[in-house]
C-alpha positions as CSV (number, residue, x, y, z in Angstrom):
1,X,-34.5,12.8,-17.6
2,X,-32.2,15.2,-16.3
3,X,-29.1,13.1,-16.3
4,X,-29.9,12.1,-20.0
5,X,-27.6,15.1,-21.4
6,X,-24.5,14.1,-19.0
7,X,-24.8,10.2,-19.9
8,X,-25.7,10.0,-23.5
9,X,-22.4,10.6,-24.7
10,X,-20.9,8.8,-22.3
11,X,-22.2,5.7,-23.3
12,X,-20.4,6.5,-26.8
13,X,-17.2,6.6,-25.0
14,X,-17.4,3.1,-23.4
15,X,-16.2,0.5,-25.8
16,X,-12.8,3.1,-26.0
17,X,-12.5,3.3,-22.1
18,X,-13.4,-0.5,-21.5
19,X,-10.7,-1.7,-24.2
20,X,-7.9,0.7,-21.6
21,X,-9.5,-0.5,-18.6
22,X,-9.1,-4.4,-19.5
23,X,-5.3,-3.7,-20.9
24,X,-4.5,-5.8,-17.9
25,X,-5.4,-9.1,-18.6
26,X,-3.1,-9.2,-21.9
27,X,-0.5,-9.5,-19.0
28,X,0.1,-13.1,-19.0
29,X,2.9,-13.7,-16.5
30,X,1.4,-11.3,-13.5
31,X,-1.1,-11.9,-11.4
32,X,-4.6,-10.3,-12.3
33,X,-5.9,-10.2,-9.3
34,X,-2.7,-8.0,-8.0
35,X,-3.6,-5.5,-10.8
36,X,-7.1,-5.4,-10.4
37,X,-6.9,-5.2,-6.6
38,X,-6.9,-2.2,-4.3
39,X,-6.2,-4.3,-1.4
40,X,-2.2,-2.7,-1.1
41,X,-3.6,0.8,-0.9
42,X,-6.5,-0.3,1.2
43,X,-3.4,-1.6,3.6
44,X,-1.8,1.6,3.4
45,X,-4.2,3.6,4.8
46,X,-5.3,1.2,7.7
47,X,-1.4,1.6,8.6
48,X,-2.1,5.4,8.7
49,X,-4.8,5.7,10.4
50,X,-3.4,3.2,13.1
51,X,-0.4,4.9,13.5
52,X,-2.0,8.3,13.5
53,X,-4.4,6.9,16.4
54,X,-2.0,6.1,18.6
55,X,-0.7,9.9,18.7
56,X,-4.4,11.1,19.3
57,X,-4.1,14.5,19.1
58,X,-1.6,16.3,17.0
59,X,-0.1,20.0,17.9
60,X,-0.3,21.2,14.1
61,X,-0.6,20.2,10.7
62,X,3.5,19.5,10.1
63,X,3.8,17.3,12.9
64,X,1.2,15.0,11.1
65,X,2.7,15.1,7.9
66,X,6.2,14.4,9.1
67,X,4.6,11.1,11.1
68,X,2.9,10.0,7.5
69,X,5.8,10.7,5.7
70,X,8.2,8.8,7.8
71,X,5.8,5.8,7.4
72,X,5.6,6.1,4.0
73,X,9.2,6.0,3.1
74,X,9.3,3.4,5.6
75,X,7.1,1.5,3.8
76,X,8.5,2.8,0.3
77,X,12.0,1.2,1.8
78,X,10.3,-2.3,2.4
79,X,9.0,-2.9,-1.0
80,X,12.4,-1.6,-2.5
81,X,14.4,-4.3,-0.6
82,X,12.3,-7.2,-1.6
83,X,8.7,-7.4,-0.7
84,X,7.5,-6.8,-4.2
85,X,4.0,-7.0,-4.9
86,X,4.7,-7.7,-8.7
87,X,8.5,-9.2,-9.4
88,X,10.9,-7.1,-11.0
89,X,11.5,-10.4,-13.4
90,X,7.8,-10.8,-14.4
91,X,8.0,-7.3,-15.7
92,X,10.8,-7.6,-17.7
93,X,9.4,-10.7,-19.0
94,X,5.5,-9.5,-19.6
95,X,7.7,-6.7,-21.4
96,X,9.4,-8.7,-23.9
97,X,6.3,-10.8,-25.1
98,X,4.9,-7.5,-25.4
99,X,7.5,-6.0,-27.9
100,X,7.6,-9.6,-29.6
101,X,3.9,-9.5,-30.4
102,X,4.6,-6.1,-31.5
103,X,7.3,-7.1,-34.0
């Protein structure tokens, strides 16, 4: 009974937040499950935590952060040079059917 006050209006806001949540599937030339997944970022931190394992103990804060940040520009640099999880080209394309639906 005490939750009734924090979910009641909540429930009014759903149909508003569920048509923004679904916007995705209007996408027909990317892959839904790529959108829908948290699989990358899932990856990304099993990548930091290895990494950071191997080092065991570290002598302050910075020297952690400069590892992590060296891996994720690393990692930044990899999907800028062609391991794109969504194509540049099926953007641009999912784009235009977008502003010709629009039109």
């Amino acid at each position: 009974m005490r939750y009734i006050p924090i979910v009641y209006p909540a429930i009014f806001e759903i149909p508003v937040l569920l048509d923004d949540s679904l916007q995705f599937y209007q996408f027909s030339k990317i892959d839904h499950r790529k959108i829908a997944s948290t699989n990358t970022l899932e990856r990304l931190n099993r990548e930091i935590r290895r990494r950071t394992r191997v080092v065991g103990i570290f002598p302050n804060p910075d020297s952690y952060i400069r590892l992590v940040s060296s891996l994720l520009i690393e990692i930044d640099e990899e999907w800028q040079t062609g391991r794109a999880y969504i194509s540049v080209q099926a953007l641009t394309e999912q784009k235009q059917i977008i502003l010709s639906k629009a039109a």
